[in-house]
PDB file of N, CA, C and O in Angstrom:
ATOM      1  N   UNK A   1       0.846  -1.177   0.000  1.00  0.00           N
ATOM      2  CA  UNK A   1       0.000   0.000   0.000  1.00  0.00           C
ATOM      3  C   UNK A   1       0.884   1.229   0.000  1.00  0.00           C
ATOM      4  O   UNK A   1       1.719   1.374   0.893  1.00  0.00           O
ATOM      5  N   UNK A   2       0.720   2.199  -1.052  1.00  0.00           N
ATOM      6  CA  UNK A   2       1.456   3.779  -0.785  1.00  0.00           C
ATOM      7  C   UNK A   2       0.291   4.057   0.083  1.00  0.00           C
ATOM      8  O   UNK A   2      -0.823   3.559   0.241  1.00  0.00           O
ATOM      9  N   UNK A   3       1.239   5.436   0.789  1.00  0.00           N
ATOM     10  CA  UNK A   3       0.288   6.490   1.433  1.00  0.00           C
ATOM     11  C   UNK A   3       1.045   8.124   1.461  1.00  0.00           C
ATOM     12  O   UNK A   3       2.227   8.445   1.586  1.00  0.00           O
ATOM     13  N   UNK A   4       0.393   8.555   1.371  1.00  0.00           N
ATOM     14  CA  UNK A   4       0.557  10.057   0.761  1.00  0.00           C
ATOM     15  C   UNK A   4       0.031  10.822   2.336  1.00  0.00           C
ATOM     16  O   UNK A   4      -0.714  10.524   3.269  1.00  0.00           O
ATOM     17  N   UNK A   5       1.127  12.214   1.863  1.00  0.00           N
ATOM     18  CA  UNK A   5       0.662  13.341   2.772  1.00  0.00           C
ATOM     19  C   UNK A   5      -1.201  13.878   2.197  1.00  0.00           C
ATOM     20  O   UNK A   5      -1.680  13.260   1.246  1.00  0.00           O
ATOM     21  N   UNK A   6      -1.708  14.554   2.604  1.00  0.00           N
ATOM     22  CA  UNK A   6      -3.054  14.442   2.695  1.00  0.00           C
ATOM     23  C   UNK A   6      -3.032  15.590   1.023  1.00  0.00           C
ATOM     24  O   UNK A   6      -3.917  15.777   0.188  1.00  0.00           O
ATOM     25  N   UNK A   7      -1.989  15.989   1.098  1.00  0.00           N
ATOM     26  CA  UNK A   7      -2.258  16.849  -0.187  1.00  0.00           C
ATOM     27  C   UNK A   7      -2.157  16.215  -1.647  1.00  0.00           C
ATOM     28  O   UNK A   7      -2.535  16.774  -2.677  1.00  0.00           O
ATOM     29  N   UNK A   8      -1.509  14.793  -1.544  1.00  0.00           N
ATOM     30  CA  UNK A   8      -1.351  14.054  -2.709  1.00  0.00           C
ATOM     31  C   UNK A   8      -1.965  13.014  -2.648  1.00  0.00           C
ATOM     32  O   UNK A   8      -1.772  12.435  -1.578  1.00  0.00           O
ATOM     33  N   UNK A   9      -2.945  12.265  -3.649  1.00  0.00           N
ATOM     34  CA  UNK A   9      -3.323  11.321  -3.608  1.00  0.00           C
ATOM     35  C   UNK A   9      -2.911  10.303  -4.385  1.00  0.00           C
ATOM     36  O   UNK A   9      -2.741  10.535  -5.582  1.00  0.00           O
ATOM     37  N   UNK A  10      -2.660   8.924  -3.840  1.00  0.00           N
ATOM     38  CA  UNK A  10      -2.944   7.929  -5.581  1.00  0.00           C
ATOM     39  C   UNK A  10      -3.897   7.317  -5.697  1.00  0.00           C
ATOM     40  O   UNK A  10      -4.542   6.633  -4.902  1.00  0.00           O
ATOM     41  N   UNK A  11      -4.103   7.732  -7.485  1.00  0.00           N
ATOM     42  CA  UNK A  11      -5.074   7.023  -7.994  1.00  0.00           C
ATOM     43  C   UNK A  11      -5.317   4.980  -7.591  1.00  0.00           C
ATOM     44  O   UNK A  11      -6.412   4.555  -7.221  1.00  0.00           O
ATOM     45  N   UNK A  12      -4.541   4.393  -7.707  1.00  0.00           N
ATOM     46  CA  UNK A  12      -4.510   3.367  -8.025  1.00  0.00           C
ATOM     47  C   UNK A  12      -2.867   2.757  -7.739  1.00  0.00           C
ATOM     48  O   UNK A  12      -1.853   3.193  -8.283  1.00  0.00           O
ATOM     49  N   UNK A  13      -2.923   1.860  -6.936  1.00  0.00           N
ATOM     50  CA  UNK A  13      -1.644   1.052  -6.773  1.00  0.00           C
ATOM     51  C   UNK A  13      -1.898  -0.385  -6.891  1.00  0.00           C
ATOM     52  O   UNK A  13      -2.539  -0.989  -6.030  1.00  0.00           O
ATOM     53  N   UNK A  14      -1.279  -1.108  -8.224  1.00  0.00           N
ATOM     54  CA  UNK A  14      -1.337  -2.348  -8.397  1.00  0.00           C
ATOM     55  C   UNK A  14      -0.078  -3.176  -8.104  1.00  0.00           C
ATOM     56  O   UNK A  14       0.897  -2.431  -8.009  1.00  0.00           O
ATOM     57  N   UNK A  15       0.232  -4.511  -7.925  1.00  0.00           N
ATOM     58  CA  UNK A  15       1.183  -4.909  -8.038  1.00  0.00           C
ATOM     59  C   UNK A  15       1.260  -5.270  -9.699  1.00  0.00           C
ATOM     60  O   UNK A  15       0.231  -5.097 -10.353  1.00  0.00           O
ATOM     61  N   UNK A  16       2.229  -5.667 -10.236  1.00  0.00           N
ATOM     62  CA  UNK A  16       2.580  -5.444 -11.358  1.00  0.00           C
ATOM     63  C   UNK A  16       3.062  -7.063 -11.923  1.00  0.00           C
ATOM     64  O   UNK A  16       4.126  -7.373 -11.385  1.00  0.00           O
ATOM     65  N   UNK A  17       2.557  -8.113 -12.834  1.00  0.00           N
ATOM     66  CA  UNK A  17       2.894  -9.783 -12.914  1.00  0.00           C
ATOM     67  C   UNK A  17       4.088 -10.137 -12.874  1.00  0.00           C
ATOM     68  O   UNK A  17       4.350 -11.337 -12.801  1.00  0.00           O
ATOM     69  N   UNK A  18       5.283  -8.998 -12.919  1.00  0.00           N
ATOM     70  CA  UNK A  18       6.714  -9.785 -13.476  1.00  0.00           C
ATOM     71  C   UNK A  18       7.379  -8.139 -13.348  1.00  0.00           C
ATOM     72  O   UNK A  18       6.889  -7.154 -13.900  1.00  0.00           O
ATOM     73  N   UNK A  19       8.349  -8.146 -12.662  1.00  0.00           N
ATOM     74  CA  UNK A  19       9.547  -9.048 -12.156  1.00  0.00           C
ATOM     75  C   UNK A  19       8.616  -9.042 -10.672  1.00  0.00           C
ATOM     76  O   UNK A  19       7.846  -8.129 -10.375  1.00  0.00           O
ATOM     77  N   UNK A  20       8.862 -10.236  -9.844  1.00  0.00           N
ATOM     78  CA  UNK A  20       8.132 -10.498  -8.351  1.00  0.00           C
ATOM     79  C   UNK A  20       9.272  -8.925  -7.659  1.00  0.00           C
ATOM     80  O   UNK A  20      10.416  -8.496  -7.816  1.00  0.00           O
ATOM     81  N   UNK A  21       7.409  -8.402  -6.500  1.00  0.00           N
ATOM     82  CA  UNK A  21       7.874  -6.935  -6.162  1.00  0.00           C
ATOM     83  C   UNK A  21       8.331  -5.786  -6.803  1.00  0.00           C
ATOM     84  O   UNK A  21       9.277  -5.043  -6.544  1.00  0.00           O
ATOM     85  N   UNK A  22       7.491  -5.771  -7.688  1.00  0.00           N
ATOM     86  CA  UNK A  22       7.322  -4.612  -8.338  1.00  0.00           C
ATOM     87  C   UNK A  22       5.977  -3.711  -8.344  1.00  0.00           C
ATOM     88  O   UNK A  22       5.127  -4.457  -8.832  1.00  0.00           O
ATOM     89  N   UNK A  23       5.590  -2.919  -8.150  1.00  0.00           N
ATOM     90  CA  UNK A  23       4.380  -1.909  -8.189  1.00  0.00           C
ATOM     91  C   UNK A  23       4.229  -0.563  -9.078  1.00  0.00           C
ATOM     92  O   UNK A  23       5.075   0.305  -9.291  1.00  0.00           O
ATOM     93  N   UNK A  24       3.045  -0.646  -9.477  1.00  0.00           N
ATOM     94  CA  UNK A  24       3.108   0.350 -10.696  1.00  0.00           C
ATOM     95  C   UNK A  24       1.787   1.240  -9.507  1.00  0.00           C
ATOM     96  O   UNK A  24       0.859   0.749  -8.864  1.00  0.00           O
ATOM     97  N   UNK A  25       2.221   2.550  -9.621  1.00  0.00           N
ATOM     98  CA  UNK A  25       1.559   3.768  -8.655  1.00  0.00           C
ATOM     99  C   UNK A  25       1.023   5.309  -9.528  1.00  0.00           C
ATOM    100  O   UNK A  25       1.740   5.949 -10.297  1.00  0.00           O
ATOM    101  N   UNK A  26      -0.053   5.564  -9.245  1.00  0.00           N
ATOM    102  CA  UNK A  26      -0.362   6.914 -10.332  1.00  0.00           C
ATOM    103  C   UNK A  26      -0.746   7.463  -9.169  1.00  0.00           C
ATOM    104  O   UNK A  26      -1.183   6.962  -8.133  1.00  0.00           O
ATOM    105  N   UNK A  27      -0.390   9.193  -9.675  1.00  0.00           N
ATOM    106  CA  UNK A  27      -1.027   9.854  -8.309  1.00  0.00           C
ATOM    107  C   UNK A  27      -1.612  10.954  -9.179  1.00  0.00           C
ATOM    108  O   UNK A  27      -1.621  11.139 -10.396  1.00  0.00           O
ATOM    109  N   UNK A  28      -2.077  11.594  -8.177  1.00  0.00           N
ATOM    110  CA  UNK A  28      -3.040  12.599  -9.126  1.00  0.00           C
ATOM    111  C   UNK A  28      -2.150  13.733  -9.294  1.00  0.00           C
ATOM    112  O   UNK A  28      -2.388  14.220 -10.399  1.00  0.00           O
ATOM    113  N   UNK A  29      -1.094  14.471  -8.606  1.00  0.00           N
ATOM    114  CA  UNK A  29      -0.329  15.617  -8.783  1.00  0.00           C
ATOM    115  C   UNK A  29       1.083  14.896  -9.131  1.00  0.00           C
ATOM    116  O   UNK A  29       1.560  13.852  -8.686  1.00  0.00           O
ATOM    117  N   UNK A  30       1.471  15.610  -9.869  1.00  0.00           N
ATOM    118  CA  UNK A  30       3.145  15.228  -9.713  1.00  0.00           C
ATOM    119  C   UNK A  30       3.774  15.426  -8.347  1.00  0.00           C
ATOM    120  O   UNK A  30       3.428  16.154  -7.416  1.00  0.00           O
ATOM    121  N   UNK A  31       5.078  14.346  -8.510  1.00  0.00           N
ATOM    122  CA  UNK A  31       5.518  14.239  -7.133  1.00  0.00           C
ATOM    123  C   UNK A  31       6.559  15.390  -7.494  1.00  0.00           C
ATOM    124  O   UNK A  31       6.913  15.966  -8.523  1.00  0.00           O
ATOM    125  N   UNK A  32       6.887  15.440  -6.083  1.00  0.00           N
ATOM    126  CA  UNK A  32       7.876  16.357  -6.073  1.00  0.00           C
ATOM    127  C   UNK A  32       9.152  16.069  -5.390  1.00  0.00           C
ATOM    128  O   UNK A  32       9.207  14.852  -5.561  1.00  0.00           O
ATOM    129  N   UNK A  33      10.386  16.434  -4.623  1.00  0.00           N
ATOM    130  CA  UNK A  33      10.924  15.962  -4.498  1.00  0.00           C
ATOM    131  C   UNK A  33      10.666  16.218  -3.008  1.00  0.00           C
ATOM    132  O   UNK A  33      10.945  15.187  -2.396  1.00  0.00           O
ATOM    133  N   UNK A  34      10.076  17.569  -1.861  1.00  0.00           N
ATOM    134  CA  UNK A  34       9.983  17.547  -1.093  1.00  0.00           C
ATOM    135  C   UNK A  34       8.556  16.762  -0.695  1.00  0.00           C
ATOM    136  O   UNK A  34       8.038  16.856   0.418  1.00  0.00           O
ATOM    137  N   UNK A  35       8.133  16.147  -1.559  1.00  0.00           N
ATOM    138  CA  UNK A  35       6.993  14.759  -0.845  1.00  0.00           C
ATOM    139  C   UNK A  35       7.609  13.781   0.035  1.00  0.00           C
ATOM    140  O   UNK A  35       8.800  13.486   0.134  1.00  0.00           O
ATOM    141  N   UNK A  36       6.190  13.143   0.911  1.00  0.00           N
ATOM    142  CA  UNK A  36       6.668  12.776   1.590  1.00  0.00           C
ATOM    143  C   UNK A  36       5.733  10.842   1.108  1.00  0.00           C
ATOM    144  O   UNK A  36       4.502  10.874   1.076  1.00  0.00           O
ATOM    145  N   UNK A  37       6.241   9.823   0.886  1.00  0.00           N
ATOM    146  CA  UNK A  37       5.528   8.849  -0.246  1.00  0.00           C
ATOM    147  C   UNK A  37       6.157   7.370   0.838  1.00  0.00           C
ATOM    148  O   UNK A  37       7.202   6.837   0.464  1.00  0.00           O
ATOM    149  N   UNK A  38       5.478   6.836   2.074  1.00  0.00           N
ATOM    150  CA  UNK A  38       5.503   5.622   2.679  1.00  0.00           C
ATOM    151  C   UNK A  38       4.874   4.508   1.567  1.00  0.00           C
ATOM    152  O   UNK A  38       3.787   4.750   1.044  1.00  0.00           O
ATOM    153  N   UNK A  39       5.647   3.230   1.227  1.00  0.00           N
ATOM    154  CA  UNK A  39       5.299   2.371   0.772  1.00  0.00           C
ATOM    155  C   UNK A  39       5.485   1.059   1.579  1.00  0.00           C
ATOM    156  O   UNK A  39       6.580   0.671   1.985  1.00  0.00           O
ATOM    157  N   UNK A  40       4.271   0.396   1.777  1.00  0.00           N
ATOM    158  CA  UNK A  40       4.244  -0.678   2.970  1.00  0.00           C
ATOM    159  C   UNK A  40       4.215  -1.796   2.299  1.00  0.00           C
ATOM    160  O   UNK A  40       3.211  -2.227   1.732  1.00  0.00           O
ATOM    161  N   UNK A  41       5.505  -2.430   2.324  1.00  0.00           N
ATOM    162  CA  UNK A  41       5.074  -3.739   1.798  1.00  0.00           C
ATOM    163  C   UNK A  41       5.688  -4.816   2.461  1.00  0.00           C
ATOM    164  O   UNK A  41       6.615  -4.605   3.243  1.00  0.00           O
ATOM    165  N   UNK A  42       5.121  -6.346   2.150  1.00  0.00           N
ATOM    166  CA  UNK A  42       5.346  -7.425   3.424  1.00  0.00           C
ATOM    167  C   UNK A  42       6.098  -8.216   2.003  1.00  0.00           C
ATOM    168  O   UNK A  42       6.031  -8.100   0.779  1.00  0.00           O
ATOM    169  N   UNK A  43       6.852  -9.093   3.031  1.00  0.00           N
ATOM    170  CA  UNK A  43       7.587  -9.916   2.510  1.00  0.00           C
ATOM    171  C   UNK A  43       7.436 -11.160   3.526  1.00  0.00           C
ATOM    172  O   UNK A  43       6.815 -11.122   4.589  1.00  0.00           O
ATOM    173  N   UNK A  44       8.050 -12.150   3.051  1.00  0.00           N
ATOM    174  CA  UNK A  44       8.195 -13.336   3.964  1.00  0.00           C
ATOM    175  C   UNK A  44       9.246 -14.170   4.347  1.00  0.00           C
ATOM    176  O   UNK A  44       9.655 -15.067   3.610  1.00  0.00           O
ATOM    177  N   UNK A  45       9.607 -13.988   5.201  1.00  0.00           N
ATOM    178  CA  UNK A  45      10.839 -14.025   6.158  1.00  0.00           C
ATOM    179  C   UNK A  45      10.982 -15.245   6.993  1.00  0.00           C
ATOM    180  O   UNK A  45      10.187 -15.476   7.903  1.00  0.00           O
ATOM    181  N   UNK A  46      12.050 -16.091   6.688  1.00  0.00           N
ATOM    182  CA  UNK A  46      12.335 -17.782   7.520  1.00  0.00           C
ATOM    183  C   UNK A  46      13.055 -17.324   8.561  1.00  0.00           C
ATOM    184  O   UNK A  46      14.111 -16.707   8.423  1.00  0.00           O
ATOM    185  N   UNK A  47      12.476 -17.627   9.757  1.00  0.00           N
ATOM    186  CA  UNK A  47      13.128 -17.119  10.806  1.00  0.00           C
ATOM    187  C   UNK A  47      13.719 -18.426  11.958  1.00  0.00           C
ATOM    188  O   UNK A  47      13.084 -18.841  12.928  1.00  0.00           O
ATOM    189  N   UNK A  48      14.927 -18.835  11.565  1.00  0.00           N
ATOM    190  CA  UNK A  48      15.426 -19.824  12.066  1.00  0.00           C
ATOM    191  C   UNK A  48      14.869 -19.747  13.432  1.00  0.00           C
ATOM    192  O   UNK A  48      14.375 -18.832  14.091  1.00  0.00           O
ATOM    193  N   UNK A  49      15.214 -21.570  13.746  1.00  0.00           N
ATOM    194  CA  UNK A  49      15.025 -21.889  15.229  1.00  0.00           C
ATOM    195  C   UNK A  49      16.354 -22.281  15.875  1.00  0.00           C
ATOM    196  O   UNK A  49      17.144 -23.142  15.489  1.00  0.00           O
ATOM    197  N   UNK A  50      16.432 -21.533  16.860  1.00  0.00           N
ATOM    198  CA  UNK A  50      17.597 -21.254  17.822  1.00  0.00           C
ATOM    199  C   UNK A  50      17.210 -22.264  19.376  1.00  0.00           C
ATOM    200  O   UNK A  50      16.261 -22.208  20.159  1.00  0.00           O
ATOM    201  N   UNK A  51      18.189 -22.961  19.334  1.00  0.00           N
ATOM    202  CA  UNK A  51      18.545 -23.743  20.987  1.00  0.00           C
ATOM    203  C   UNK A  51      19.591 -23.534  20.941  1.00  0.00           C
ATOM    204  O   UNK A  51      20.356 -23.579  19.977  1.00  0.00           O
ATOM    205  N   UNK A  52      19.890 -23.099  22.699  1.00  0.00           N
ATOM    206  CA  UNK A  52      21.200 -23.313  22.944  1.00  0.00           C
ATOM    207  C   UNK A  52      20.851 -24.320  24.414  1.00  0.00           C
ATOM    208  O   UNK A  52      19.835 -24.103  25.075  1.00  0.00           O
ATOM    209  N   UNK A  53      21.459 -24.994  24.642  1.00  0.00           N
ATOM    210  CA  UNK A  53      20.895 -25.556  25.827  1.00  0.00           C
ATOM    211  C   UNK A  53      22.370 -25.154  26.717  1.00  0.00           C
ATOM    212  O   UNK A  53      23.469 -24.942  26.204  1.00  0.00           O
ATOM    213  N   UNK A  54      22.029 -25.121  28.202  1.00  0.00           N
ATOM    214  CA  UNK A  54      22.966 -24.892  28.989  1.00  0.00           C
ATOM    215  C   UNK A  54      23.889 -26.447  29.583  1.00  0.00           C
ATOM    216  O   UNK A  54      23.471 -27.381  30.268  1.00  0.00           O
ATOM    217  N   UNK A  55      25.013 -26.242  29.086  1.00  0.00           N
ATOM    218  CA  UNK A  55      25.458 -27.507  29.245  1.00  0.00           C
ATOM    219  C   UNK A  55      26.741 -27.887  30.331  1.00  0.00           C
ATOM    220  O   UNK A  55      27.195 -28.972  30.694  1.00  0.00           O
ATOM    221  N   UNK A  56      27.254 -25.877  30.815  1.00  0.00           N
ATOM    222  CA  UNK A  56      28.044 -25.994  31.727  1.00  0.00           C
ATOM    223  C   UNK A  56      27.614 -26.280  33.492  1.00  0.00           C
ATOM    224  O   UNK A  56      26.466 -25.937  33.773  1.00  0.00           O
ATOM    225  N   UNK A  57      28.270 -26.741  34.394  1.00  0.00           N
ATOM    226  CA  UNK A  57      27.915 -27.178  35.465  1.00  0.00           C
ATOM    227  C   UNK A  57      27.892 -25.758  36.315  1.00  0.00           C
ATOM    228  O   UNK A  57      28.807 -25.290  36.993  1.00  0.00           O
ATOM    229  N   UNK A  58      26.886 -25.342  36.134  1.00  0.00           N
ATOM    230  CA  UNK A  58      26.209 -24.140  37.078  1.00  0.00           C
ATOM    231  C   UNK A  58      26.471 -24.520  38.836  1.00  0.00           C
ATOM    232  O   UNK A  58      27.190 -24.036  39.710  1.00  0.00           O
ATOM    233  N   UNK A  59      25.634 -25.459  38.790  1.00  0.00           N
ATOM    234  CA  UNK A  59      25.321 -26.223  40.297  1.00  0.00           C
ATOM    235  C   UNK A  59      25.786 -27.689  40.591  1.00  0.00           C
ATOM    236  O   UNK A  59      25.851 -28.479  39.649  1.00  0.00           O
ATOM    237  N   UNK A  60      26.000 -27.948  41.427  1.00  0.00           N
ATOM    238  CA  UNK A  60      25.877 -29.578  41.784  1.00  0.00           C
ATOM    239  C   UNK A  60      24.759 -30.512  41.347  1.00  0.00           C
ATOM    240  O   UNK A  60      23.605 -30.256  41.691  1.00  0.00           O
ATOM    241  N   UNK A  61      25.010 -31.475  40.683  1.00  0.00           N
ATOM    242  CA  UNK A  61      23.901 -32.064  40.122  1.00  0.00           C
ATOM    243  C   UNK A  61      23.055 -32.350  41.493  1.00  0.00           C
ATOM    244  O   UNK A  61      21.927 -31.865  41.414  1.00  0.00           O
ATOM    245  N   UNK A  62      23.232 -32.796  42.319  1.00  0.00           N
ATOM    246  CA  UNK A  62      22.546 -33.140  43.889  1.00  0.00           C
ATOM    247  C   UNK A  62      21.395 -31.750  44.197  1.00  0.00           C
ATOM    248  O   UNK A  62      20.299 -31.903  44.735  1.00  0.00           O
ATOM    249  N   UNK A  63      21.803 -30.761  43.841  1.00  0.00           N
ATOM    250  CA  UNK A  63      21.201 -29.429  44.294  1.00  0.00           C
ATOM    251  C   UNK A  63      19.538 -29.513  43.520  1.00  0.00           C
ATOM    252  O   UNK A  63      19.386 -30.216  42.521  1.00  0.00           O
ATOM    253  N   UNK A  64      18.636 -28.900  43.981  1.00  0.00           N
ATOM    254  CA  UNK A  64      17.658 -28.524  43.007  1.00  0.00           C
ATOM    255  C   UNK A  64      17.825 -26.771  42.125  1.00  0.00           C
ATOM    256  O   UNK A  64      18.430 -25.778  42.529  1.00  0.00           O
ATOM    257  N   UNK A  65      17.115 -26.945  40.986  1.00  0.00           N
ATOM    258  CA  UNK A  65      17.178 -24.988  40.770  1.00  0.00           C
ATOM    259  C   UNK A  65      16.549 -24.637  41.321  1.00  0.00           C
ATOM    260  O   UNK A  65      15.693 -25.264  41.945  1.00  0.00           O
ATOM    261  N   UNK A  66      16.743 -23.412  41.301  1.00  0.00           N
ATOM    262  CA  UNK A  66      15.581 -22.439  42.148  1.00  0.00           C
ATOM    263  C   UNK A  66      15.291 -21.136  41.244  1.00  0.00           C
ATOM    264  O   UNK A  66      16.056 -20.291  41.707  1.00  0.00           O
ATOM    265  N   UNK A  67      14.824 -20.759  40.561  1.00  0.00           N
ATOM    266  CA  UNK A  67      14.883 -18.986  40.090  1.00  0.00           C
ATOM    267  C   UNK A  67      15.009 -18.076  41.004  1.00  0.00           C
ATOM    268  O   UNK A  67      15.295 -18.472  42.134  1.00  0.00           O
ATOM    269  N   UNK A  68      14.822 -16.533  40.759  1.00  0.00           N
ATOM    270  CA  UNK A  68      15.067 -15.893  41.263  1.00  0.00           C
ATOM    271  C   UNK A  68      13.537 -15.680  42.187  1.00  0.00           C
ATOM    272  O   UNK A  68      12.416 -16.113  41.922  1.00  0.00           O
ATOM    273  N   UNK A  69      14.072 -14.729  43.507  1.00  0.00           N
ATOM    274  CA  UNK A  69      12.496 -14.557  44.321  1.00  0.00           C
ATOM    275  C   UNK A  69      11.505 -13.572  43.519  1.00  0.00           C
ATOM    276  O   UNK A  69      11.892 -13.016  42.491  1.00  0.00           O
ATOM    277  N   UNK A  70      10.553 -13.434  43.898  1.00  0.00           N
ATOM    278  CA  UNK A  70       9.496 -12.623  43.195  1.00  0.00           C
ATOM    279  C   UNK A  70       9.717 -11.267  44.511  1.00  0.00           C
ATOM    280  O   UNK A  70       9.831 -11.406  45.729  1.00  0.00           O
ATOM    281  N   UNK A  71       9.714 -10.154  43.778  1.00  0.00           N
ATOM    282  CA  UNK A  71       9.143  -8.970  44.698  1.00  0.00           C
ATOM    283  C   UNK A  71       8.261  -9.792  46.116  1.00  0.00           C
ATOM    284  O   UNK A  71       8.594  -9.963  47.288  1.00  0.00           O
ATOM    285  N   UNK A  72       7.052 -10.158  45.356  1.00  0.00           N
ATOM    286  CA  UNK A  72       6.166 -10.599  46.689  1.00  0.00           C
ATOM    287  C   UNK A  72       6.946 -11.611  47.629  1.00  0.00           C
ATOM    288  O   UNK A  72       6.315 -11.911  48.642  1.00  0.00           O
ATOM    289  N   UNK A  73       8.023 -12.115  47.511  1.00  0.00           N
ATOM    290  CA  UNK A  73       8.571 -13.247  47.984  1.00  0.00           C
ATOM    291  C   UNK A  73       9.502 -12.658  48.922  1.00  0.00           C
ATOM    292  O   UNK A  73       9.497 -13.111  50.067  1.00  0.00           O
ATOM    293  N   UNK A  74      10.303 -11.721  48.626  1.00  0.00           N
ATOM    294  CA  UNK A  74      11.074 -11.137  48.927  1.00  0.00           C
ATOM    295  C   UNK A  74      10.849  -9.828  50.564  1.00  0.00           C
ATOM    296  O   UNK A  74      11.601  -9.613  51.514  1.00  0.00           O
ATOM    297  N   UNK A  75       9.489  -9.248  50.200  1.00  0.00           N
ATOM    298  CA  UNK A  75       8.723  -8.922  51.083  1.00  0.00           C
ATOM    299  C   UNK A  75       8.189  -9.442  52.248  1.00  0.00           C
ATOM    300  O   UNK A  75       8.323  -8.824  53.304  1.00  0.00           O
ATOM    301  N   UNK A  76       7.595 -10.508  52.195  1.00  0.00           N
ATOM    302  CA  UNK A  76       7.117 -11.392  52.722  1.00  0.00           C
ATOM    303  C   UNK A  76       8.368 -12.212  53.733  1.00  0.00           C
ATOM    304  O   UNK A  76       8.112 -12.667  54.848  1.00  0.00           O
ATOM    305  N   UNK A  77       9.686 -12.274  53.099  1.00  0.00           N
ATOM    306  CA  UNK A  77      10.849 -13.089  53.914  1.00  0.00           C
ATOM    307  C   UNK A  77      11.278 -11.677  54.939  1.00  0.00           C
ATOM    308  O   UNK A  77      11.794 -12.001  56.008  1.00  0.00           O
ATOM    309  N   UNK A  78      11.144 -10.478  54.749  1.00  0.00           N
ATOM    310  CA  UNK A  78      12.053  -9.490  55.159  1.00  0.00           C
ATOM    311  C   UNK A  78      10.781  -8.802  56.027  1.00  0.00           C
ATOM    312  O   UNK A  78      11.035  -7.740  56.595  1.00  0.00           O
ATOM    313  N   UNK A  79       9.782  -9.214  56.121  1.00  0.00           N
ATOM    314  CA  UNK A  79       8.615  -8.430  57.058  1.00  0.00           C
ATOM    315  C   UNK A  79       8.506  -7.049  56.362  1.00  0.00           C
ATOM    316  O   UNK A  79       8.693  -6.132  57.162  1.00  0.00           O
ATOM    317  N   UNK A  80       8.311  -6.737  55.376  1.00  0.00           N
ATOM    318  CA  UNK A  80       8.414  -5.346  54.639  1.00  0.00           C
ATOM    319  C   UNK A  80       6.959  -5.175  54.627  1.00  0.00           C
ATOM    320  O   UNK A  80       6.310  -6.196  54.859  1.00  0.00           O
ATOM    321  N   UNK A  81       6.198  -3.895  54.364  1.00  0.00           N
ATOM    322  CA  UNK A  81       4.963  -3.929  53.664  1.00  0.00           C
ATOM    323  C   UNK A  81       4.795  -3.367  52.340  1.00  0.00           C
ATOM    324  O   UNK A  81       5.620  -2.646  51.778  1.00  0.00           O
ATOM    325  N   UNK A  82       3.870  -3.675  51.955  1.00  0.00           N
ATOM    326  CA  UNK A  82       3.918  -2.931  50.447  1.00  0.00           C
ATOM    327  C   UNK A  82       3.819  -1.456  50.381  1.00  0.00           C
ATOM    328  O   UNK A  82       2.994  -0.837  51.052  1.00  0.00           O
ATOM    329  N   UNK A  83       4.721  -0.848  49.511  1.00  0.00           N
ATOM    330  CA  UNK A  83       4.066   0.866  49.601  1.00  0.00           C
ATOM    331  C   UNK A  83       2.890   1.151  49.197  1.00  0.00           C
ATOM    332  O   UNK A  83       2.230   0.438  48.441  1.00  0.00           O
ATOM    333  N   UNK A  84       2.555   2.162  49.645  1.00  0.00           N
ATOM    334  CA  UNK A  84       1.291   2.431  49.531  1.00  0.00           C
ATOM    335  C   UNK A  84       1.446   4.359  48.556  1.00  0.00           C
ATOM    336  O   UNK A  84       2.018   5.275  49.146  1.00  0.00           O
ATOM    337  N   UNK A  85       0.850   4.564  47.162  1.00  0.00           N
ATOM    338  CA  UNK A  85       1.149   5.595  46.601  1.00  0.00           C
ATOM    339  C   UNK A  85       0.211   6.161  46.957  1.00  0.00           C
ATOM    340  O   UNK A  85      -0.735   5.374  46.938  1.00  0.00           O
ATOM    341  N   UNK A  86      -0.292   7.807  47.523  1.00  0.00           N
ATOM    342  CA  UNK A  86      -1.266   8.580  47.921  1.00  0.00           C
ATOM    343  C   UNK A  86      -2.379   8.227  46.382  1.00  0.00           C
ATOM    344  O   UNK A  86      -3.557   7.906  46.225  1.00  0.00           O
ATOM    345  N   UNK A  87      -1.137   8.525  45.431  1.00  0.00           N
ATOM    346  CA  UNK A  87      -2.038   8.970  44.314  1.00  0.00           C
ATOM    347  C   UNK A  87      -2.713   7.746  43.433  1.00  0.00           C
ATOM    348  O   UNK A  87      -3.214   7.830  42.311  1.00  0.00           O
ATOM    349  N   UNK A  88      -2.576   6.591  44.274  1.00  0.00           N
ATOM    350  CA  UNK A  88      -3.164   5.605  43.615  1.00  0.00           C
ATOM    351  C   UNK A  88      -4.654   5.449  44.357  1.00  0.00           C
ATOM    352  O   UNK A  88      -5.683   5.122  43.765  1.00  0.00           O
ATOM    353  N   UNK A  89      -4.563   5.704  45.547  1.00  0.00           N
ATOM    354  CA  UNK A  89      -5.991   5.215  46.390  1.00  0.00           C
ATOM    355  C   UNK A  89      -7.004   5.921  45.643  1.00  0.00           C
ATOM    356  O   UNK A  89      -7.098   6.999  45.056  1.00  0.00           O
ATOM    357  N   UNK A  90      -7.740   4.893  45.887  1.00  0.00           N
ATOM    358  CA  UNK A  90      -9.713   4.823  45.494  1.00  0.00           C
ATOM    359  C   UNK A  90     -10.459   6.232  46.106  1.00  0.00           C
ATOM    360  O   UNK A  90     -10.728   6.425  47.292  1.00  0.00           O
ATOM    361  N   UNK A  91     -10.609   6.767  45.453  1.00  0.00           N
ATOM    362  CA  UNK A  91     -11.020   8.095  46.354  1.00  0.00           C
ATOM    363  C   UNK A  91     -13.058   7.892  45.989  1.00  0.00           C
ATOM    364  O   UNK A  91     -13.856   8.694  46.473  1.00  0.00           O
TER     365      UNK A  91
END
């Protein structure tokens, strides 16, 4: 799809049978060089599949993982309370 500043229009944008990605565009004014002329077009793109698996010894195999704590987790171990923002309360 072209798209034009609001002062230029096109008539008609086709794709065109041969050579693949090509477009034939008419507009109603001549272009100029300070126009401003977005042309959107999609293509299709193979987007490999990536593994890396982790294969160095992080931990002791004996150990379990653990991730990291959550905010709420973290609070909760340290007796903290949650803040409280003035400008959030329910008025």
């Amino acid at each position: 799809a072209v798209k034009l500043v609001p002062k230029k229009g096109n008539k008609n944008n086709q794709p065109v049978p041969a050579p693949e990605g090509c477009a034939r565009c008419t507009f109603e004014d001549k272009l100029l060089m300070s126009d401003i002329v977005f042309l959107r077009a999609w293509t299709q793109v193979d987007v490999p599949c990536f593994f890396n698996p982790v294969t160095t010894a992080l931990q002791s195999r004996d150990e379990t993982w653990r991730g990291m704590k959550t905010v709420s987790e973290l609070r909760r171990d340290h007796n903290l309370p949650v803040p409280l923002n003035k400008d959030s309360v329910y008025k």
